[in-house]
C-alpha positions as CSV (number, residue, x, y, z in Angstrom):
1,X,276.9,-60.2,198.9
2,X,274.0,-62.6,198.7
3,X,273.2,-63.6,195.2
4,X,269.4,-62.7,194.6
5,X,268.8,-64.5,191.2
6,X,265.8,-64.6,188.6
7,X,265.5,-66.1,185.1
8,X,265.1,-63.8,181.9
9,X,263.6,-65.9,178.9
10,X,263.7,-63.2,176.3
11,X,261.0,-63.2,173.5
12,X,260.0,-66.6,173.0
13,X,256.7,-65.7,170.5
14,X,255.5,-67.3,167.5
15,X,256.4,-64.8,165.1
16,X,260.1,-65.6,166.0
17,X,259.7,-69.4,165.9
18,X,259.0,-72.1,163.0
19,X,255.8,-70.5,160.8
20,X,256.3,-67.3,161.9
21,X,257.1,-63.9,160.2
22,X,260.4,-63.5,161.4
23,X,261.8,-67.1,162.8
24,X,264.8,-67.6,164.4
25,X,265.9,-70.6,162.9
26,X,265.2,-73.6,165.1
27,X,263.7,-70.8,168.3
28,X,261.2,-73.3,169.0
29,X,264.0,-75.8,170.3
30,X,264.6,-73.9,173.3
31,X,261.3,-74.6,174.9
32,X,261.6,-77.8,176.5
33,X,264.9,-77.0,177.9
34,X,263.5,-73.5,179.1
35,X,260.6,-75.1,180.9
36,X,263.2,-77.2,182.6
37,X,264.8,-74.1,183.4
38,X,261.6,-72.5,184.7
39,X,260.6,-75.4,186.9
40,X,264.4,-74.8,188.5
41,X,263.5,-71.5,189.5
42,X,259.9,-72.0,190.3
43,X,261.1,-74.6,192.6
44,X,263.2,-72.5,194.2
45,X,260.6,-69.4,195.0
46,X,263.1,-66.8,192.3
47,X,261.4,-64.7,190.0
48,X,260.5,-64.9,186.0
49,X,260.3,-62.7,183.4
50,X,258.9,-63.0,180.3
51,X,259.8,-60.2,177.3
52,X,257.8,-59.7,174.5
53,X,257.9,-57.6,171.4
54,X,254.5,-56.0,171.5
55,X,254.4,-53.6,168.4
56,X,251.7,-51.2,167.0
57,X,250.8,-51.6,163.2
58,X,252.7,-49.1,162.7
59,X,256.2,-48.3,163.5
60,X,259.8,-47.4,162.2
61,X,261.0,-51.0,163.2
62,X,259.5,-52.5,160.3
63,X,260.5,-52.3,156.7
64,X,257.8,-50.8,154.9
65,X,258.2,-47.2,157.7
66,X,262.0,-47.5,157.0
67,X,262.5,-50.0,159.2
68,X,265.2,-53.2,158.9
69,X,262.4,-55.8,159.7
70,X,259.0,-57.7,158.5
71,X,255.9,-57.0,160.3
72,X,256.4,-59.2,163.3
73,X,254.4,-59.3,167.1
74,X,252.0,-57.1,166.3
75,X,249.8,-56.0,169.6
76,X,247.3,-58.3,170.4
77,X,248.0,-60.9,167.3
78,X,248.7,-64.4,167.1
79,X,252.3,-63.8,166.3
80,X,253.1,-61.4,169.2
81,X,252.2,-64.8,171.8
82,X,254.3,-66.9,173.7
83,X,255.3,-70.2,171.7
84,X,253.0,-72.8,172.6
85,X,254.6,-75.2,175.5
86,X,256.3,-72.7,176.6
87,X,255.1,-73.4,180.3
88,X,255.0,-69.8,182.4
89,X,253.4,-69.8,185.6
90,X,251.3,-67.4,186.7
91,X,253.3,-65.3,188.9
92,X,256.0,-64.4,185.5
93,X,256.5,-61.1,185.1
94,X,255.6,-60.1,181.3
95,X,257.5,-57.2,180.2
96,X,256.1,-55.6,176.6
97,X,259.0,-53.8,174.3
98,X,258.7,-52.3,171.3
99,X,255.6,-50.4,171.9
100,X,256.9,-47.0,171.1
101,X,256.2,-46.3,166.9
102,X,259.4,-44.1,167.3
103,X,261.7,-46.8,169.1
104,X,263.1,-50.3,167.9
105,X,264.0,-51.4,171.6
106,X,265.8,-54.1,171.5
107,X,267.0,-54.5,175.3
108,X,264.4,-55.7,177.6
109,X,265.8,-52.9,179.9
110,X,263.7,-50.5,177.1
111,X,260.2,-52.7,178.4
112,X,257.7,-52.4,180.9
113,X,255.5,-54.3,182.7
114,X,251.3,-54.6,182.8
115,X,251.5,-51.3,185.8
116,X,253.9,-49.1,183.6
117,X,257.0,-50.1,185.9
118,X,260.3,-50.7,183.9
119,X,262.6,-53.5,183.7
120,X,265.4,-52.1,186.1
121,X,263.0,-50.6,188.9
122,X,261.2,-54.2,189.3
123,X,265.0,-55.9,189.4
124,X,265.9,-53.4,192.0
125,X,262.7,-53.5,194.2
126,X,263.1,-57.3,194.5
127,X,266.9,-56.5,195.3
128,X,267.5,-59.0,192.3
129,X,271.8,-58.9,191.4
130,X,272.1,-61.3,189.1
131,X,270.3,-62.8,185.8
132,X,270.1,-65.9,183.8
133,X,269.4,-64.8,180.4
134,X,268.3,-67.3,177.7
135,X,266.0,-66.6,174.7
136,X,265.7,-65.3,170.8
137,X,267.6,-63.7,169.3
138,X,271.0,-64.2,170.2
139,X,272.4,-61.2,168.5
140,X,269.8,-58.8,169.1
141,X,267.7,-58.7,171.8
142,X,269.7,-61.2,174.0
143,X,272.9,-59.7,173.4
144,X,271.4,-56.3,173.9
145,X,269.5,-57.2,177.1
146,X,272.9,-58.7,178.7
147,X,275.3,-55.9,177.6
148,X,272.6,-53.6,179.7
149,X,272.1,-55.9,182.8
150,X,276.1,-55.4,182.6
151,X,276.3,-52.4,181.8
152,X,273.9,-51.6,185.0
153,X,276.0,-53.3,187.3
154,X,273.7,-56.9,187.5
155,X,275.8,-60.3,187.1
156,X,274.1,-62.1,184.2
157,X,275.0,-65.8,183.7
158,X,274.1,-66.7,179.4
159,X,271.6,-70.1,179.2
160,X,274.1,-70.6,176.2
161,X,272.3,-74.4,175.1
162,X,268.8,-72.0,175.1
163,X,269.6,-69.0,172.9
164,X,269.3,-69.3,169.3
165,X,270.5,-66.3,166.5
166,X,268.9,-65.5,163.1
167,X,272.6,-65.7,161.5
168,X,272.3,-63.3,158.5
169,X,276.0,-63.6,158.9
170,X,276.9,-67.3,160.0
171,X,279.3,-65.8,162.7
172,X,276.8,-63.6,164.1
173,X,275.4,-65.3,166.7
174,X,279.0,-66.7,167.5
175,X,280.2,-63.3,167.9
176,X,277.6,-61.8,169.8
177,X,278.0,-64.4,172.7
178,X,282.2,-63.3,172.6
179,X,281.2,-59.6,172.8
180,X,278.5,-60.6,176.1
181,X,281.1,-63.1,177.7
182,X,284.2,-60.0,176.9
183,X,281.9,-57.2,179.1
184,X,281.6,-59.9,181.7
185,X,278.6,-62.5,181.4
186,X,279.4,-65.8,182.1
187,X,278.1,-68.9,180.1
188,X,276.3,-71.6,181.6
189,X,274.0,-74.8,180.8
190,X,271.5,-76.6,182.3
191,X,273.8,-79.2,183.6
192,X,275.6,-76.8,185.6
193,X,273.0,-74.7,186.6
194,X,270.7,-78.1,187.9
195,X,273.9,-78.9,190.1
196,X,274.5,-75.3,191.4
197,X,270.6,-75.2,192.5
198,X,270.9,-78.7,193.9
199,X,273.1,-77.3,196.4
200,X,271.0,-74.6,197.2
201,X,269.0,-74.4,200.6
202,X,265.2,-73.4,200.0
């Protein structure tokens, strides 16, 4: 089966990097290595997606409705944007989570895009099988996004050197990438990844 790949950079806003409400701790680190990731796949003609927390004011994800977390990407705020230099091209798919005041969705299989159209119908309508996930957090909504994309049958290859975790435990991020690689995701770097697209006909 031919491999029809596109890149997933999971929630890469400013409310989850430095100066933010809820920052992963060094987030912001991941940019210039994910904007060497996107030129990769830009190159190459393969889709990107973009996911964002986009939450109402209100909403049992946050602390003060019962929720486990600060008030964080709030729809339409400075916090819910992508990081600045993070360099998307026009064509990326954004895909907004979170929106629900009922839900916490974590997985970027729980978003939608701009037309209403969710995660898995857009992967299957560009016959896309396989993912390269990379992103904030580690432990939440990058280990929640792969074990879906697995779960749903797609391979998903783990930008391991562009993830970072919020570690309330030290192990946690540690652990999340052994539960994503045990249900079958495969970790990768940009090394590797620059050397399998070199030898990749356009």
């Amino acid at each position: 089966m031919k491999l029809q790949r596109a890149l997933l950079i999971v929630d890469l806003q400013n409310d989850f990097c430095r100066g933010g409400s809820l920052a992963v701790p060094e987030g912001e680190k991941t940019v210039p290595l994910l904007n060497k990731y996107i030129r990769i796949f830009s190159k190459h003609g393969l889709p990107i997606f973009a996911s964002r927390d986009w939450h109402p004011q209100k909403t049992v994800h946050f602390k003060r409705f019962g929720g486990a977390w600060p008030v964080h990407c709030v729809q339409g705020t400075f916090g819910a944007r992508f990081y600045k230099g993070l360099r998307l091209p026009e064509a990326t798919i954004i895909l907004s989570k979170g929106a629900s005041p009922d839900e916490d969705n974590y997985s970027v299989f729980q978003a939608k895009d701009s037309s209403g159209l969710d995660f898995i119908s857009l992967l299957k309508n560009s016959h896309i099988n396989e993912l390269y996930v990379a992103g904030l957090a580690t432990e939440y909504c990058v280990k929640y996004s792969v074990l879906d994309a697995l779960k749903y049958g797609f391979r998903v290859r783990l930008l391991e050197d562009a993830i970072r975790g919020v570690n309330i435990k030290p192990t946690d991020s540690r652990q999340a990438i052994h539960t994503m690689i045990a249900h079958g995701a495969t970790k990768t770097d940009f090394k590797k990844v620059a050397t399998q697209f070199s030898r990749i006909r356009r």
